[in-house]
C-alpha positions in Angstrom: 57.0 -40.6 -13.7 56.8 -40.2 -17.4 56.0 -36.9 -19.0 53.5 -38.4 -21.0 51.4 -39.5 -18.0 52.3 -36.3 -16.1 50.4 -34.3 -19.8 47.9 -36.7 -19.5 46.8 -36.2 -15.9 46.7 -32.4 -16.2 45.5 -32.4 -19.6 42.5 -34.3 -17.3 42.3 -32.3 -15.0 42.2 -29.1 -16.7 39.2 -30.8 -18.5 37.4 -32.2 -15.0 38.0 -28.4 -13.7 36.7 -26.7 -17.0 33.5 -29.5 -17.0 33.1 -28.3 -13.8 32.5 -24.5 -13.7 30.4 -25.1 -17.1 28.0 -27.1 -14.9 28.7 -24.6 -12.0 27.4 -21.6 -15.0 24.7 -23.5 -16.2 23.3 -24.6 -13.1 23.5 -20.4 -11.5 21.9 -19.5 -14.9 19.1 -22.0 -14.1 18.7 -20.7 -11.3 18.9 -17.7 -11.7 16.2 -18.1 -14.8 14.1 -19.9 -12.7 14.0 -17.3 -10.3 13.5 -14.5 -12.9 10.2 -16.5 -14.2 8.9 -17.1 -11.1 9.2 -13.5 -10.2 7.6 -12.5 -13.9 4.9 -15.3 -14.0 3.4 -15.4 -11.0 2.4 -12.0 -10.7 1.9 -9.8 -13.4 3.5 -6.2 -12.7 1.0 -3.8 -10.5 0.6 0.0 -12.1 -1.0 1.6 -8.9 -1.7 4.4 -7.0 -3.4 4.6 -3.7 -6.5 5.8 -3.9 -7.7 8.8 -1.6 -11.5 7.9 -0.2 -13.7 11.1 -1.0 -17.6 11.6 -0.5 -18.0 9.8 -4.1 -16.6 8.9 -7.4 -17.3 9.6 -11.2 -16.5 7.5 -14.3 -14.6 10.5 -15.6 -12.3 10.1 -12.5 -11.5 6.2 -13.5 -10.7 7.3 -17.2 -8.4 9.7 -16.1 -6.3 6.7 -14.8 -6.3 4.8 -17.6 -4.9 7.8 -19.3 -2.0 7.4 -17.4 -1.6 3.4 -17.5 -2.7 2.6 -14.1 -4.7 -0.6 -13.5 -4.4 -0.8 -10.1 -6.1 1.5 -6.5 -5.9 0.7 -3.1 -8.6 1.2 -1.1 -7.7 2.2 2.5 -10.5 1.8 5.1 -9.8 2.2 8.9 -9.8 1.0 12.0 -9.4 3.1 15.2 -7.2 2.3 18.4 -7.4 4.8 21.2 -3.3 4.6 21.9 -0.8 2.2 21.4 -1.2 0.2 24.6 -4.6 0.1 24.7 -6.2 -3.4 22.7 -9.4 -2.6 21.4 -10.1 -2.0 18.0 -13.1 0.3 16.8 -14.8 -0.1 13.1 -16.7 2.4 11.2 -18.0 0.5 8.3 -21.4 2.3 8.1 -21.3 5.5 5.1 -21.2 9.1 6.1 -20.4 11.9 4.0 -17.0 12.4 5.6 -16.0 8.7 5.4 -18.4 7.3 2.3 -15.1 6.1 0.4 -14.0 4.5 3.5 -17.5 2.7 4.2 -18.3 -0.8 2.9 -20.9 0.8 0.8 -18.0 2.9 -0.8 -15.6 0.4 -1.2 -17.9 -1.4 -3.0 -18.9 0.9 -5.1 -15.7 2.3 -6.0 -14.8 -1.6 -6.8 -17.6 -2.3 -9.1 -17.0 0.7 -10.7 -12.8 0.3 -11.4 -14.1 -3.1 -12.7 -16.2 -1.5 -15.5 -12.9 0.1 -16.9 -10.3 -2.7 -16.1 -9.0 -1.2 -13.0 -8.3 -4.0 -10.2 -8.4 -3.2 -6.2 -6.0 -3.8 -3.4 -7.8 -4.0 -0.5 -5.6 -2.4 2.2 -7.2 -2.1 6.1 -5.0 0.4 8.4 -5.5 1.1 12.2 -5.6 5.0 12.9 -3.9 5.5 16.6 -6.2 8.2 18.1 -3.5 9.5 20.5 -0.2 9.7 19.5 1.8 10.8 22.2 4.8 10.5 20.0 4.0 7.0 19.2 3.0 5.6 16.1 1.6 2.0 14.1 5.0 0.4 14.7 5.2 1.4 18.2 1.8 -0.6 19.3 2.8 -2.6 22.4 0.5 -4.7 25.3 1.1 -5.0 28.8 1.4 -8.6 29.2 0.4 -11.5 26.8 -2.9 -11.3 28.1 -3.7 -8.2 26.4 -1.7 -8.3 23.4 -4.4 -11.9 22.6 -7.0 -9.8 23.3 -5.3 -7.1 20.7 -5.6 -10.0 18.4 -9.0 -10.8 19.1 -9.9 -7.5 18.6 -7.5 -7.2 15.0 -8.9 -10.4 13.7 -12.6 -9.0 13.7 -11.2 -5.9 11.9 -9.5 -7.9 9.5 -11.6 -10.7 9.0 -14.2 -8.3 8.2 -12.5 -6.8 5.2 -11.4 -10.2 4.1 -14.6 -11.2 3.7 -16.1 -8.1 2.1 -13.3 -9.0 -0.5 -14.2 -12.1 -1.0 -17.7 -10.7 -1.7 -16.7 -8.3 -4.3 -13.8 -10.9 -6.0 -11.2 -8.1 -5.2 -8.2 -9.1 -6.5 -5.3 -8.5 -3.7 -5.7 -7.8 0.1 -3.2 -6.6 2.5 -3.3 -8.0 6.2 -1.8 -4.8 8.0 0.1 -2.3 7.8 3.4 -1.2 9.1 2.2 -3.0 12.2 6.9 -3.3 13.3 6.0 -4.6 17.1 3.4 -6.9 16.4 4.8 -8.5 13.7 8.0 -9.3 14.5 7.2 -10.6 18.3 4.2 -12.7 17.5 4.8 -14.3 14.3 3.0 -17.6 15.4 -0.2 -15.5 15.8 0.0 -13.4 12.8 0.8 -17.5 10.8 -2.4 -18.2 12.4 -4.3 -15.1 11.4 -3.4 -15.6 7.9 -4.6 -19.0 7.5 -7.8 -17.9 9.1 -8.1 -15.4 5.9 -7.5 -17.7 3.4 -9.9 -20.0 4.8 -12.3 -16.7 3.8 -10.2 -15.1 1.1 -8.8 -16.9 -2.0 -7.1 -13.9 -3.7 -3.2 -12.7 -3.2 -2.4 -11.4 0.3 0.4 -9.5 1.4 1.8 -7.5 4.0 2.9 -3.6 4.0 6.2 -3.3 6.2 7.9 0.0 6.7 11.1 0.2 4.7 13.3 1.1 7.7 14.0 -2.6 9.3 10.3 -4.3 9.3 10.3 -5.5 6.0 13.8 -7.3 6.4 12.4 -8.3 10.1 9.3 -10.0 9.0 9.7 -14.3 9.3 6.3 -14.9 8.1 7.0 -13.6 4.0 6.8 -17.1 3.0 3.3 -17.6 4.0 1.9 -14.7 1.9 2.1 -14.5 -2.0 4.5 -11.3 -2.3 6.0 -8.7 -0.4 4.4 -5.5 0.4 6.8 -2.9 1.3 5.9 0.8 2.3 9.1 2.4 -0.1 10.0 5.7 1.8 13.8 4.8 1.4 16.0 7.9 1.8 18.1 8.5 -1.1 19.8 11.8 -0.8 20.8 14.6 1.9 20.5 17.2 -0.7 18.1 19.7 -1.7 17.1 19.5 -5.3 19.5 16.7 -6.1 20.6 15.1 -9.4 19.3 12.0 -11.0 22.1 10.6 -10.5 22.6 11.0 -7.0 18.8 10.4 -6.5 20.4 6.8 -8.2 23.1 6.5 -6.5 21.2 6.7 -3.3 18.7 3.7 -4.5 22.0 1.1 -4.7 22.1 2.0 -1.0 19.1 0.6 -0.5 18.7 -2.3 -3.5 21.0 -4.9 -2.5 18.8 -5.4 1.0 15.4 -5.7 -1.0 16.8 -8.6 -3.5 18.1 -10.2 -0.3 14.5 -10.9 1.1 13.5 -11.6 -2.4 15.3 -14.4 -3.1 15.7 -15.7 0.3 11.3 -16.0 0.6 11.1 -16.4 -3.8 8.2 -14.0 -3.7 7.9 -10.9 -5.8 8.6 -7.3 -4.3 5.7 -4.7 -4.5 5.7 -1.2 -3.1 2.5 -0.9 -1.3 3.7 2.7 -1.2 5.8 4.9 -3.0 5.6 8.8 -3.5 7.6 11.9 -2.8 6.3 16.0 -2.0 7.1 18.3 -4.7 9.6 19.7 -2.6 13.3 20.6 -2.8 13.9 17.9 0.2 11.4 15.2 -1.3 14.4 12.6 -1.3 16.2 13.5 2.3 12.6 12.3 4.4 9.9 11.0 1.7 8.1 10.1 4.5 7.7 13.3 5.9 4.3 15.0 5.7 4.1 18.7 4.7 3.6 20.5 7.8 -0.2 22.2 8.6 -0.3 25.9 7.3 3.3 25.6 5.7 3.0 28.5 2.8 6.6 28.9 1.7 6.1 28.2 -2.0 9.9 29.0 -2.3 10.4 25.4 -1.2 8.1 24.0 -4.5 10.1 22.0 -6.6 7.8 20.0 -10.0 11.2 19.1 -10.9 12.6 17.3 -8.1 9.5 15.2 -7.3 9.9 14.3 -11.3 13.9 13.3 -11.0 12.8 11.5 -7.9 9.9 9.3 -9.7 12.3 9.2 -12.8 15.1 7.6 -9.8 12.5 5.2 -8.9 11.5 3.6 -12.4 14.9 3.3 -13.9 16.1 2.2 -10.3 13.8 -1.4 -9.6 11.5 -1.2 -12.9 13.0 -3.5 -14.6 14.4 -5.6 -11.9 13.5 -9.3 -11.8 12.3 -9.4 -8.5 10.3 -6.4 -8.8 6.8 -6.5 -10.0 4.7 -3.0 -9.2 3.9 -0.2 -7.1 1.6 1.8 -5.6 1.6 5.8 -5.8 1.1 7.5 -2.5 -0.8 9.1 -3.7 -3.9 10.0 -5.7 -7.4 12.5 -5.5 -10.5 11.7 -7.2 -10.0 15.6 -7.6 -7.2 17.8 -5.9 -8.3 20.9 -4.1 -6.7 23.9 -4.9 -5.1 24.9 -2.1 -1.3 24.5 -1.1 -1.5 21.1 0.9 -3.3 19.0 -1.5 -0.3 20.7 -4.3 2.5 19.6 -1.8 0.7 16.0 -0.2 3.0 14.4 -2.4 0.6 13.7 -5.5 1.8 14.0 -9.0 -1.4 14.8 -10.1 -1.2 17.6 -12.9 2.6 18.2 -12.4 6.0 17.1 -14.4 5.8 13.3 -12.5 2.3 12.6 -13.5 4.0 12.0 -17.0 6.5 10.2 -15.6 4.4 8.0 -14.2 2.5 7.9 -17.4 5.3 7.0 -19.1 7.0 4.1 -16.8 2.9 2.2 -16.0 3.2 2.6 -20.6 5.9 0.1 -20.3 5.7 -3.7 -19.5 
């Protein structure tokens, strides 16, 4: 064979092989920019904090979160289950002064007033088990298949119910549960059906809130909503007051997961919750409540609840995929004494700047 032709065919196919990883780049970075502006256009980032209900609310309390950036509260009203095998479903919609922010007439109000200063509502229903016994949300399992549609007889009241009250009041997001693990994953044809039924009443964004451990990546029926809620108590350390950069480091643990289920449903990631204590051990459980009575201030740590929130923005801010949270949590107006300083708010501490800062940014 001549060396001429022998030139010629390489020279080809060194060409054919170049032409074709330039169309394999191009194509990825299409993709990949599609991606990216689906994530960025369809919903615009969420700077929020969950609201805690209270016996009322003053414009002075709605300024104060516009001095720190946020646009966004969730509303949490309740529904109460007697334990986690039993199906029924009790409301309390009616206002007392214990549960007026919880009440359709506080809802309401609270919504019409965020509107008057630009703050937008997520609308997010929860069931309250009345007896634990070491159970909890996740846990709630029926007896046979006859009681778990009765359990969603019972749920689609509750939730239809809110759905329609934010409807009424053009409340801009609504969540369709909450860290429900057992019933969403083992009756994803019903929940399908459920949803339909609210949008059918509802035309706003809907999501889900999963639990971070295993729900969220469990969860078939993502595509059917418009993002991803996901409750962001993700463990990041064993340490007491840890580094930023193991506080970091403990995020890429956690990271690659959440972009998986990003990409594979092409919806947006929001953290329907996201908070730690200002405690040394904030980042070991940051779902663990402060226990009842605990006074051992020598446990009080401003700083590491900042690192951690200072972790979290630099961690998914900026991320593609990523497109807001919700603070667990905030007070119309925290009480001085040592639970509401440790029940996780940043309110008046090192993190409330953080937070400040990060909701500043685009």
């Amino acid at each position: 064979m001549p060396k001429r032709f022998v030139v010629v065919v390489c020279l080809l196919g060194v060409g054919l092989l170049s032409s074709m990883l330039i169309r394999f780049v191009r194509e990825n970075a299409e993709k990949e920019k599609a991606l990216t502006t689906t994530f960025r256009n369809s919903l615009p980032k969420m700077k929020g904090v969950n609201w805690v209900a209270g016996d009322s609310i003053t414009e002075n309390q709605l300024t104060y979160l516009k001095t720190n950036n946020i646009e966004w509260i969730a509303q949490t009203p309740f529904g109460w289950q007697a334990a986690y095998n039993l199906p029924e479903i009790k409301m309390n919609t009616k206002a007392s002064r214990a549960y007026w922010g919880e009440s359709d007439r506080g809802i309401v109000y609270t919504t019409r007033l965020a509107k008057k200063f630009g703050i937008k509502t997520l609308l997010k229903p929860h069931l309250w088990l009345r007896d634990r016994s070491g159970k909890w949300l996740g846990d709630i399992d029926m007896q046979n298949e006859s009681q778990w549609q009765e359990w969603f007889k019972y749920y689609r009241t509750f939730i239809l119910h809110y759905a329609k009250l934010a409807q009424a009041e053009e409340i801009e997001a609504f969540c369709i549960g909450t860290e429900l693990h057992k019933t969403a994953v083992t009756h994803e044809a019903d929940w399908r059906k459920l949803i339909k039924e609210i949008r059918q009443v509802y035309p706003g964004k809907l999501t889900y809130a999963a639990n971070w451990y295993l729900e969220y990546e469990q969860i078939k029926f993502w595509d059917a909503l418009d993002f991803i809620g996901i409750q962001a108590y993700f463990p990041l350390t064993k340490k007491h007051n840890p580094s930023l950069q193991e506080l970091k480091k403990g995020w890429q643990n956690h990271l690659p997961a959440i972009e998986k289920i990003a990409k594979k449903y092409n919806k947006p990631i929001v953290f329907t919750e996201a908070g730690y204590k200002n405690t040394t051990d904030a980042a070991i459980e940051p779902w663990a409540w402060p226990k009842r009575g605990e006074t051992n201030l020598e446990n009080e740590s401003a700083e590491t609840q900042a690192s951690c929130y200072e972790a979290l923005f630099q961690s998914v801010w900026q991320k593609s995929w990523f497109s807001g949270m919700f603070i667990w949590k905030w007070y119309p107006k925290v009480r001085d004494n040592n639970r509401d300083h440790r029940d996780f708010t940043p309110q008046h501490k090192p993190a409330e700047k953080t937070l400040a800062t990060w909701y500043g940014k685009d």
